[in-house]
VMD Tcl script that draws the C-alpha trace (Angstrom):
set ca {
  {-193.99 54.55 14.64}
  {-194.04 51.42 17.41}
  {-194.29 54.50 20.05}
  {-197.62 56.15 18.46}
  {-198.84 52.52 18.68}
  {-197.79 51.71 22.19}
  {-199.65 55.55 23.19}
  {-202.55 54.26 21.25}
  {-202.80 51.21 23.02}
  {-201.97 52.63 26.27}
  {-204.78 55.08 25.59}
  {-207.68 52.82 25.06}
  {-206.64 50.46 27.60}
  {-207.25 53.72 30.13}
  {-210.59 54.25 28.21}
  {-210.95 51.03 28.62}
  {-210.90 50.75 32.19}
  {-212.66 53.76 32.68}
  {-215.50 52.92 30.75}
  {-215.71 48.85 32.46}
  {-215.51 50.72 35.75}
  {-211.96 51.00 36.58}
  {-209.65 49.06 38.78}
  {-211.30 46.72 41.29}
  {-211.20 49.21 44.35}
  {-213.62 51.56 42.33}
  {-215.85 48.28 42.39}
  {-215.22 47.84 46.09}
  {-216.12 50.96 47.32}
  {-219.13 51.16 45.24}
  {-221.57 50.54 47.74}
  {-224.73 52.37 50.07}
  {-223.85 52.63 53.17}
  {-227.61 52.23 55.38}
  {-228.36 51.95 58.68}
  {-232.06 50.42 59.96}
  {-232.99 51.20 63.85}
  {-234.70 48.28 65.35}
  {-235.07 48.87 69.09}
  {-234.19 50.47 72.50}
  {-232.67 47.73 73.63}
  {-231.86 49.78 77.25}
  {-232.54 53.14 78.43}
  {-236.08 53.59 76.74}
  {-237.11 57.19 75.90}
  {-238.05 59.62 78.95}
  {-236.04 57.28 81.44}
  {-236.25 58.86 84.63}
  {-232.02 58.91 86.28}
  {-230.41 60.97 89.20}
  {-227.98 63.94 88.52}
  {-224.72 62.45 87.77}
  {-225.99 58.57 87.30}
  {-223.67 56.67 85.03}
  {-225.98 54.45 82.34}
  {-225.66 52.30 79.12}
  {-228.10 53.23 76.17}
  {-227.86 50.60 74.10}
  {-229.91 50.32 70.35}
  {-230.70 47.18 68.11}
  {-229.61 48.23 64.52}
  {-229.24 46.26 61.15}
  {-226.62 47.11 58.56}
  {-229.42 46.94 55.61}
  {-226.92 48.80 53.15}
  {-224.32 46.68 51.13}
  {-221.30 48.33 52.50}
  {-219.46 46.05 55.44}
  {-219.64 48.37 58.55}
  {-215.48 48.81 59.11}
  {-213.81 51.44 60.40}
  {-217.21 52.93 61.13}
  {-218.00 55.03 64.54}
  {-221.44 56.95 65.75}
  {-221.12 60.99 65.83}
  {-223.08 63.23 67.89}
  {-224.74 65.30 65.76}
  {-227.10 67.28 67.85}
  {-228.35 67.53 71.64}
  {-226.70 67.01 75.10}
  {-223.58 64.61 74.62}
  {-223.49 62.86 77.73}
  {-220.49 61.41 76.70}
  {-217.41 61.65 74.11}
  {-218.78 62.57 70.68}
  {-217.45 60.13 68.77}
  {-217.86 56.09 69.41}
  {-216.68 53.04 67.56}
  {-218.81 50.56 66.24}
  {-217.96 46.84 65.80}
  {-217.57 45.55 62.01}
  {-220.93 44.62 61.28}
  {-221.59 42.97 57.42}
  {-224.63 43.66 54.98}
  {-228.26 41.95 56.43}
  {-226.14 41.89 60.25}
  {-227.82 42.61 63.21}
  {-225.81 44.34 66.17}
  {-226.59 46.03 69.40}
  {-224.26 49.56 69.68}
  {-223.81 50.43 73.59}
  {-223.02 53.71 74.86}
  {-221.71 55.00 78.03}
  {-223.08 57.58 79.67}
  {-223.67 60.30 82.22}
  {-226.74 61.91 83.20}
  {-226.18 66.16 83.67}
  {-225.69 67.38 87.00}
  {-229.02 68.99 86.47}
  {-232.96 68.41 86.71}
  {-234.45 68.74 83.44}
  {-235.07 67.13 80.23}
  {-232.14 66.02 78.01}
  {-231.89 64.14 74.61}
  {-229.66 63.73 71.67}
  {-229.43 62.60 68.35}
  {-226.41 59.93 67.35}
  {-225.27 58.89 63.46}
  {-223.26 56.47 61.51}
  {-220.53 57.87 59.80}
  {-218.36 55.94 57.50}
  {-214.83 56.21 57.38}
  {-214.63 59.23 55.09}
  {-216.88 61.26 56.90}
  {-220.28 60.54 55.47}
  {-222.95 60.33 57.80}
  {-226.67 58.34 57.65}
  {-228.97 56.92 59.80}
  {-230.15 58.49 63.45}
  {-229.91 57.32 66.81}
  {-231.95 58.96 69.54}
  {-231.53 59.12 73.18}
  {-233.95 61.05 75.44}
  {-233.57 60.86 79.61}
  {-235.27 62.74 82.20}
  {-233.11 64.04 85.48}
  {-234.76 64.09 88.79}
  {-233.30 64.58 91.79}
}
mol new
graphics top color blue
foreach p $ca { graphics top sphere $p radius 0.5 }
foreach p [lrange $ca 0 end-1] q [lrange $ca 1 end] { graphics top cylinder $p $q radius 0.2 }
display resetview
């Protein structure tokens, strides 16, 4: 008898918890991750660089979601990479502005080059967009 009470009990304590919304790190993680561009900050669209110039494209963002930016990093998602494909981004908290800096390389070539940069959490999901565009001249 006491252990068909104590499964009972153990029972609706798990509905329980499941119905309240579970154990505090459900409550943690339940949050939008959001990304708001502000400004070029360096590097504005249809710069004009030499083959081969090193630069810095730098962009003004807020974190306007309610999820702390940690453990985040920008992804290249489409266009010329001009650089590794993946880049860290300093913990930034909810209604924080930052500026997120780049290095890179203009192509060896003349010609028009751009590509498009997102946020991506720590398990993969990505939001927000991040554009750079250059033009190479010799």
């Amino acid at each position: 008898m006491r252990t068909w009470v104590t499964l009972i009990l153990a029972t609706l304590a798990v509905l329980l918890l499941a119905a309240c919304g579970g154990t505090s790190s459900a409550v943690s993680t339940d949050c939008t991750a959001s990304m708001e561009y502000i400004a070029d900050v360096t590097i504005p669209d249809n710069t004009v660089l030499k083959p081969g110039e090193r630069f810095v494209k730098t962009w003004r963002v807020k974190n306007d979601g309610t999820c702390p930016w940690e453990g985040y990093r920008l992804t290249l998602v489409q266009g010329d990479a001009m650089t590794d494909a993946n880049q860290p981004v300093p913990k930034v908290q909810p209604g924080e502005e930052v500026e997120l800096s780049i290095p890179m390389t203009a192509p060896a070539d003349a010609g028009s080059y751009a590509a498009s940069w997102q946020m991506e959490t720590r398990s993969a999901e990505g939001f927000g967009q991040l554009i750079v565009s250059i033009q190479v001249e010799p």
